[in-house]
PLY file of the C-alpha trace (Angstrom):
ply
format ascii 1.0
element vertex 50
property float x
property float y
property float z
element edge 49
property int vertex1
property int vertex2
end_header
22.83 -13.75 24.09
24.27 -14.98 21.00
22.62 -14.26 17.72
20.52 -10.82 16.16
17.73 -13.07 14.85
14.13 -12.23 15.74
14.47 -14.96 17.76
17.76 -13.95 19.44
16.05 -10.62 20.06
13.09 -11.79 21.18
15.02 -14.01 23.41
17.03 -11.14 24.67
13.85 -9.01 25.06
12.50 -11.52 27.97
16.52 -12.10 29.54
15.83 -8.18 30.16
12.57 -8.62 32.34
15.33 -10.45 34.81
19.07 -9.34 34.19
20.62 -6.06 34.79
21.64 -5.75 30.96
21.80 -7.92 28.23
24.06 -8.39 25.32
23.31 -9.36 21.87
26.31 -10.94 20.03
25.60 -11.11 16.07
27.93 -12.73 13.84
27.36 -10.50 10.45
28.37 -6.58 10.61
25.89 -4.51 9.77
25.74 -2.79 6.20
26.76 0.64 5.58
23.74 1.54 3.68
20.40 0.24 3.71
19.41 -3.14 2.20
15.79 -2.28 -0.07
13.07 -4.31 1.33
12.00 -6.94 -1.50
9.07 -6.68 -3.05
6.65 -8.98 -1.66
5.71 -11.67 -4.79
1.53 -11.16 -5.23
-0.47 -14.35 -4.21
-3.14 -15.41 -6.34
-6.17 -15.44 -4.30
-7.71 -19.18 -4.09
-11.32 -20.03 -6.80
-12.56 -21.50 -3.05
-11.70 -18.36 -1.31
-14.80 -15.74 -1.27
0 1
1 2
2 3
3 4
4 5
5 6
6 7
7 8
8 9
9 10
10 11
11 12
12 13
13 14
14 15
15 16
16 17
17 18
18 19
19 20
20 21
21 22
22 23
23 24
24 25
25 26
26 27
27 28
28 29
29 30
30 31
31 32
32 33
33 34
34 35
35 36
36 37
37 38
38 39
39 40
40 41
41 42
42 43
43 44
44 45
45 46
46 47
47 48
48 49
């Protein structure tokens, strides 16, 4: 499987339901220390919205 998307995952997730083993191939190393999560931007709720 080539790619560590969700999608790649995901992908691999189902290959595993049939294969002996699966592996995932991802292009980017991983980063030494933890990336912060963003901070989701608030969303205005809509006037038509109750």
């Amino acid at each position: 499987m080539l790619g560590g998307s969700i999608a790649g995952l995901m992908a691999a997730r189902v290959l595993s339901d049939q294969a002996r083993r699966v592996v995932v191939f991802e292009r980017d190393e991983m980063p030494s220390v933890p990336v912060p999560v963003p901070v989701p931007v608030p969303v205005p709720r809509s006037p038509v919205a109750p």
